[in-house]
C-alpha positions as CSV (number, residue, x, y, z in Angstrom):
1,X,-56.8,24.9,-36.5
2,X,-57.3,23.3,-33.0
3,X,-57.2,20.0,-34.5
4,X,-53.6,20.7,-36.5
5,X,-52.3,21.8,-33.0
6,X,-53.4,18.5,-31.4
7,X,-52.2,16.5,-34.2
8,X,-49.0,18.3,-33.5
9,X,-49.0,17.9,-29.9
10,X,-49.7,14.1,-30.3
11,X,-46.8,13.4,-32.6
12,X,-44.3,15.1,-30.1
13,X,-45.5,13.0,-27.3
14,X,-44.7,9.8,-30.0
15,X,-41.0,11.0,-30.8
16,X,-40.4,11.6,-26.7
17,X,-41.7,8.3,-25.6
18,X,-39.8,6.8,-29.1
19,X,-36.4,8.4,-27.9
20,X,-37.0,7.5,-24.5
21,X,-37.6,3.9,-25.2
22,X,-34.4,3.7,-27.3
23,X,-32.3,5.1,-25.5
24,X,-33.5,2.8,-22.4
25,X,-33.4,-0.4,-24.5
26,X,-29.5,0.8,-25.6
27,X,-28.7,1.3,-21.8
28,X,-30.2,-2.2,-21.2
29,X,-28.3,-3.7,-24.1
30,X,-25.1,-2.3,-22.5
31,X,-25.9,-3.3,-19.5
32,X,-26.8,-6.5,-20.7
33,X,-23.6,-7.2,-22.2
34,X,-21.5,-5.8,-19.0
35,X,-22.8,-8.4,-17.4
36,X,-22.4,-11.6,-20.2
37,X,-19.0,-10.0,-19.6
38,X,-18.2,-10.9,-15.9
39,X,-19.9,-14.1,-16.4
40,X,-18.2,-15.4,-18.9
41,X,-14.9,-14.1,-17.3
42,X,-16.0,-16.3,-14.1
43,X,-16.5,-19.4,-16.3
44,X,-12.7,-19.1,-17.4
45,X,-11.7,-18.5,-14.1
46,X,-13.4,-21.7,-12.4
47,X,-12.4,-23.6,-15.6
48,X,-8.6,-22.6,-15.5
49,X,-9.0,-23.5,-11.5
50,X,-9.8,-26.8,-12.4
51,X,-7.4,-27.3,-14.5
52,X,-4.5,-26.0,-11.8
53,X,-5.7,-28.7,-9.8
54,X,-5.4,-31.4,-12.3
55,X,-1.8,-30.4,-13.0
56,X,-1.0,-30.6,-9.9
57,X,-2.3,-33.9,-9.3
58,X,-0.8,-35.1,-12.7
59,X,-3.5,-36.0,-13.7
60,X,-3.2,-35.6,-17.4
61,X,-6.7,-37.3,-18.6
62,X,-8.6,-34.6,-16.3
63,X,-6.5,-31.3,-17.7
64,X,-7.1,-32.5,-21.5
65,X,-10.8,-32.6,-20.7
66,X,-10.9,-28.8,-20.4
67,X,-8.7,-28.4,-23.9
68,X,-10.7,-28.3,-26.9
69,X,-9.2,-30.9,-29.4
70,X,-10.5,-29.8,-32.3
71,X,-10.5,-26.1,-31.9
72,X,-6.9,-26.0,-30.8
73,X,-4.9,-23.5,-32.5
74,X,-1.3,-24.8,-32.0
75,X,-0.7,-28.9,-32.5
76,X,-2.8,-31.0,-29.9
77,X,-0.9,-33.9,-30.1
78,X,2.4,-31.9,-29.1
79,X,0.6,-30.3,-26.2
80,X,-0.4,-33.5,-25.1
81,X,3.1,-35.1,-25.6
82,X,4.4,-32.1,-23.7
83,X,1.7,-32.5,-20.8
84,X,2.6,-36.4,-20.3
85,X,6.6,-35.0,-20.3
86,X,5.9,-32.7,-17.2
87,X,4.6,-36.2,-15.1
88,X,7.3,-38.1,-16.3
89,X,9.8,-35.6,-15.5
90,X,8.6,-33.5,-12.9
91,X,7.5,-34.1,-9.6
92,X,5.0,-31.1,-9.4
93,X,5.0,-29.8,-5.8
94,X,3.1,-27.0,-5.7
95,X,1.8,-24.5,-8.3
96,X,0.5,-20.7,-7.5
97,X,-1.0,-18.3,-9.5
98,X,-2.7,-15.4,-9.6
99,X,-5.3,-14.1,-12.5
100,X,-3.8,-10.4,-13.7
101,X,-7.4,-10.1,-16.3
102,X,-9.5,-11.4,-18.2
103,X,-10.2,-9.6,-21.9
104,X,-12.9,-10.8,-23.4
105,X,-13.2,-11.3,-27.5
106,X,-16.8,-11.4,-28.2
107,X,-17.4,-14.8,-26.8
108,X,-13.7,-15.4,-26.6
109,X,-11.8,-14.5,-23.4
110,X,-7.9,-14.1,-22.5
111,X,-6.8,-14.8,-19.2
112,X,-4.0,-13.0,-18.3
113,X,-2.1,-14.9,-15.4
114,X,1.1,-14.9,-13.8
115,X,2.8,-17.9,-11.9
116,X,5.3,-19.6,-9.7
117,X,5.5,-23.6,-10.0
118,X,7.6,-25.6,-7.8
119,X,9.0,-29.1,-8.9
120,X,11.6,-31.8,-8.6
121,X,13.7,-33.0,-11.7
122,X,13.6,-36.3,-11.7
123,X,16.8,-36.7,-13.3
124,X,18.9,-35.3,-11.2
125,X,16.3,-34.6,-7.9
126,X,17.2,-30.7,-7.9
127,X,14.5,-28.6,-6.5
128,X,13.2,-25.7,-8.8
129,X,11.0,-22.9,-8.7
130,X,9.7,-21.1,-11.9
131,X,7.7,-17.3,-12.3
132,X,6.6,-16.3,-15.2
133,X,3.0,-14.7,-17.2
134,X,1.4,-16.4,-19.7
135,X,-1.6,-15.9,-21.5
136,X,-4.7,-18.6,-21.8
137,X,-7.6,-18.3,-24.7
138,X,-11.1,-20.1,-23.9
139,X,-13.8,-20.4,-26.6
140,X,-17.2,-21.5,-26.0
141,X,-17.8,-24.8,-27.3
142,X,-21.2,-26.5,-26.8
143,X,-21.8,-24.1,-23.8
144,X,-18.7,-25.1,-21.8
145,X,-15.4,-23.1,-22.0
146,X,-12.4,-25.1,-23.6
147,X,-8.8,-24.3,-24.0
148,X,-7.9,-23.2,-27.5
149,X,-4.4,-22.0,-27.3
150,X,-1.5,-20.6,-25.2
151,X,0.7,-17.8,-25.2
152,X,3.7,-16.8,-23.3
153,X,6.2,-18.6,-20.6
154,X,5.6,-22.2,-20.6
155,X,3.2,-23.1,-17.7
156,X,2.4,-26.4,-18.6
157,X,4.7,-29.0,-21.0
158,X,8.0,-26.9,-20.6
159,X,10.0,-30.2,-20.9
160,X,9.2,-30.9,-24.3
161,X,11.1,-28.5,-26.8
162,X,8.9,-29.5,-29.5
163,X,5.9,-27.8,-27.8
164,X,8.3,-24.6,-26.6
165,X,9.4,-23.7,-29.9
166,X,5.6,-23.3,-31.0
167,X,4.4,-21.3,-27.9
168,X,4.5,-17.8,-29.1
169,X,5.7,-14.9,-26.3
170,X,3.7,-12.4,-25.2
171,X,4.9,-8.5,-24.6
172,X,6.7,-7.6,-21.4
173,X,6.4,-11.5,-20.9
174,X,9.8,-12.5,-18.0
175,X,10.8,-16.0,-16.5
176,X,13.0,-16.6,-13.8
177,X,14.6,-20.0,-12.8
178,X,15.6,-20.6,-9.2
179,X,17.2,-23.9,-8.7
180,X,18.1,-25.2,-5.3
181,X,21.4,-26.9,-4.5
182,X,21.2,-30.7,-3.9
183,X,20.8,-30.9,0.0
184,X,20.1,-27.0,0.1
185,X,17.7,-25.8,2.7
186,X,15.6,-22.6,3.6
187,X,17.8,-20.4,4.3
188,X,18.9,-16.2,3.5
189,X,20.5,-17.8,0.2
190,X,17.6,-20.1,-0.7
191,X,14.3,-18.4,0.5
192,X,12.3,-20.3,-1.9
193,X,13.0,-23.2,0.4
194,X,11.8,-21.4,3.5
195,X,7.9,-21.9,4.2
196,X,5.8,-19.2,6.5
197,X,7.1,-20.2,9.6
198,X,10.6,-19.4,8.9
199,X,10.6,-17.0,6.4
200,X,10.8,-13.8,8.3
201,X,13.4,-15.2,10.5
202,X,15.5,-15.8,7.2
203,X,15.0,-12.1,6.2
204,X,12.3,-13.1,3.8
205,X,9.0,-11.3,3.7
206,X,5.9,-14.4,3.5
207,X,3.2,-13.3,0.7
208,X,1.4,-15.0,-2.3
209,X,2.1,-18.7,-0.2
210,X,6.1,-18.0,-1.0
211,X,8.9,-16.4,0.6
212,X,9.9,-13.3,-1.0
213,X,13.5,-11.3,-0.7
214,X,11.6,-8.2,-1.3
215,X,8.7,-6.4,0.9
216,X,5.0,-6.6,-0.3
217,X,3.7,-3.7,-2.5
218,X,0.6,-2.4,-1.7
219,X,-1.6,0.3,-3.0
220,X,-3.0,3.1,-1.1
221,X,-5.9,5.8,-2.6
222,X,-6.9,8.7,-0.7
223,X,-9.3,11.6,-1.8
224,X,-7.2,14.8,-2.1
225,X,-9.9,17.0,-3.4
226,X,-13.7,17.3,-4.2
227,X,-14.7,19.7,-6.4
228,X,-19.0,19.7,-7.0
229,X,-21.5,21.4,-8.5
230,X,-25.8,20.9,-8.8
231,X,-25.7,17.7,-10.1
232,X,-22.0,15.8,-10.0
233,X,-19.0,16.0,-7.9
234,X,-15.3,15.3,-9.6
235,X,-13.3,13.3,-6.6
236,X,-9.9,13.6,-7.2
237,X,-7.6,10.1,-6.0
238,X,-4.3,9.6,-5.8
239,X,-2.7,6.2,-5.5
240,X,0.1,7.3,-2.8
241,X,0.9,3.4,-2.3
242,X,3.6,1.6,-3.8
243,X,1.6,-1.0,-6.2
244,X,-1.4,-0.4,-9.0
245,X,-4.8,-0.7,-7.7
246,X,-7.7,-2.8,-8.9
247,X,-10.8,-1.2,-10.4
248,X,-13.0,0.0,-7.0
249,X,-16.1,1.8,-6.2
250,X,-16.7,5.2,-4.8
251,X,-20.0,6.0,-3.4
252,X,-21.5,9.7,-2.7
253,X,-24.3,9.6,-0.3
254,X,-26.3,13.4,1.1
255,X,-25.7,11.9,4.6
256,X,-28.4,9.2,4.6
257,X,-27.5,5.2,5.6
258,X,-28.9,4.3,1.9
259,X,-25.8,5.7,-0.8
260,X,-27.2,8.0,-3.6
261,X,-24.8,7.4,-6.5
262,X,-21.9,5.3,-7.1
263,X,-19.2,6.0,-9.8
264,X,-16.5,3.0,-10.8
265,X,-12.7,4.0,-9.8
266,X,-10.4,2.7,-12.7
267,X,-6.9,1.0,-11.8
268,X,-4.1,3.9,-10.6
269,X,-0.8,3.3,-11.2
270,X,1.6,3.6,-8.1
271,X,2.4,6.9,-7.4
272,X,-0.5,7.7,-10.1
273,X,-4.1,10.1,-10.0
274,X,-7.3,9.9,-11.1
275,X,-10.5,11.9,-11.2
276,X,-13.9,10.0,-10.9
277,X,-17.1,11.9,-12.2
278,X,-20.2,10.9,-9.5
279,X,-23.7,12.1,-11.1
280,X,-26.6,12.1,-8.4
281,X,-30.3,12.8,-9.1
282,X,-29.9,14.4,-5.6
283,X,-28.8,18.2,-5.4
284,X,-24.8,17.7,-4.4
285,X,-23.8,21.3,-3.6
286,X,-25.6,21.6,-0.4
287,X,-22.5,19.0,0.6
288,X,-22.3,15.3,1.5
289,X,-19.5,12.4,1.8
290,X,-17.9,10.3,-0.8
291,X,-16.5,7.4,0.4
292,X,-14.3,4.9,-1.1
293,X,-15.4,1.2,-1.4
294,X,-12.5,-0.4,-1.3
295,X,-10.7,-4.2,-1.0
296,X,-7.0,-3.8,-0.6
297,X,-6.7,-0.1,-1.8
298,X,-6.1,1.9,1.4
299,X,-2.7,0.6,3.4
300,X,-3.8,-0.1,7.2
301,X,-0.4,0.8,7.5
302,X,-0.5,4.2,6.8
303,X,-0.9,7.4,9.3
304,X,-5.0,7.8,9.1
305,X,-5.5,3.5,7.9
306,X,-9.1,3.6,6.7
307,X,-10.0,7.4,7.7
308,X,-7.7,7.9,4.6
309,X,-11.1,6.6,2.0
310,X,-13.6,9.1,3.6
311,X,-14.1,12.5,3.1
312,X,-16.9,14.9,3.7
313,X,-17.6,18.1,2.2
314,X,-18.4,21.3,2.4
């Protein structure tokens, strides 16, 4: 009898420690691929940098290095025509743009990334600035990331027709056209001319290296309410800025210099709320102070600036 209940005792211990494991290594595994995640999205990123710069210096032989010819899904050879079009055409003066995302596809990632380019046509010498959003698709190929097709307004090889008509648009995709008159200067008409030390004086407002009719949107989140129990405390945020946020962090700490428990704040939409769940091994109802980690999410401007991301409670 006292050996059945030590047999019994024995296997329990085996199923704990077998659940325990499991569920560890599946936490690992997640955690493991979070992070393959943001690295891979960092290749892209430096990739697609390098290839910015090559545009801009025309410099056709260096782009096409970072285009997979064999893997490309649309024609290569018209991409390349289309490429050697821009320098012949185009004197590229200046290119901007800013990444939106990146969505990875198992090894595959989309970058999402919207654009201004600046050029001359070298036709007729007028003076044009493009925006528009486009997306890019990387594969891995021999453990370097390589260009395998394009999607949306025509960032690179819009002078060749051929190679428009098989770039496929992308949802909500827009592209506007400014183009200066010949002669034209900066000026309340022609603020894409204008640079940052005469924009504002022009009635422009100076941001993303441009001059810009309209004022900069920002976001601004501030914790409206805490509400907290044992073990977790739901922060309510609202985003009371006039722009989407980024993904941010919000921290809960019991008063101590070291934090306790961090929770991850998804993007808000302007005028948008959200409610982050923070779970603490710590005993949170005796009070404590969540504080919002934030890059560019709480408006300097506003009446309170950066008091605005912390609050304490009870």
């Amino acid at each position: 009898m006292k050996l059945n209940s030590i047999v019994k005792v024995c296997l329990s211990l085996l199923l704990v420690c077998f659940f325990t494991t499991t569920g560890f290594c599946a936490s690992s595994y997640d955690r493991e691929l979070i992070v393959q995640d943001k690295t891979r999205a960092m290749q892209v990123e430096s990739v697609f940098k390098e290839m910015m710069a090559a545009y801009e210096d025309e410099d056709a032989r260096s782009f096409l290095d970072y285009v997979s010819d064999d893997r490309f899904r649309q024609d290569y050879i018209t991409f390349t025509d289309a490429l050697y079009s821009d320098f012949r055409n185009y004197e590229i003066h200046q290119v901007e743009y800013w990444n939106e995302k990146v969505v990875p596809d198992n090894v595959k990632q989309f970058l999402h990334v919207e654009w201004e380019k600046r050029y001359e046509n070298l036709d007729d010498g007028q003076q044009i600035t493009r925006r528009g959003a486009s997306v890019f698709l990387f594969d891995e190929v021999d453990g370097d990331y390589l260009l395998v097709e394009v999607q949306g307004n025509h960032l690179f090889g819009g002078s060749l027709q051929e190679w428009r008509d098989e770039v496929p648009p992308i949802a909500g995709q827009e592209l506007e056209t400014y183009v200066a008159e010949e002669g034209a200067v900066c000026g309340p008409d022609h603020l894409s001319l204008c640079d940052g030390s005469n924009c504002s004086s022009n009635g422009g407002d100076w941001y993303n290296n441009t001059c810009n009719s309209s004022a900069q949107s920002f976001p601004d989140l501030v914790i409206v309410d805490i509400s907290y129990s044992v073990s977790e405390a739901d922060v309510y945020i609202d985003n009371i800025g006039t722009a989407a946020s980024a993904s941010c962090v919000l921290h809960w700490t019991n008063g101590d210099v070291v934090y306790d428990a961090v929770a991850t704040i998804p993007p808000i939409s302007a005028g948008g709320s959200a409610t982050v769940t923070v779970i603490s091994q710590t005993s949170m109802d005796a009070g404590g102070q969540v504080t919002l980690d934030s890059t560019n999410v709480v408006d300097e401007g506003t009446a309170g600036g950066e008091n605005n991301n912390v609050s304490s409670y009870p």
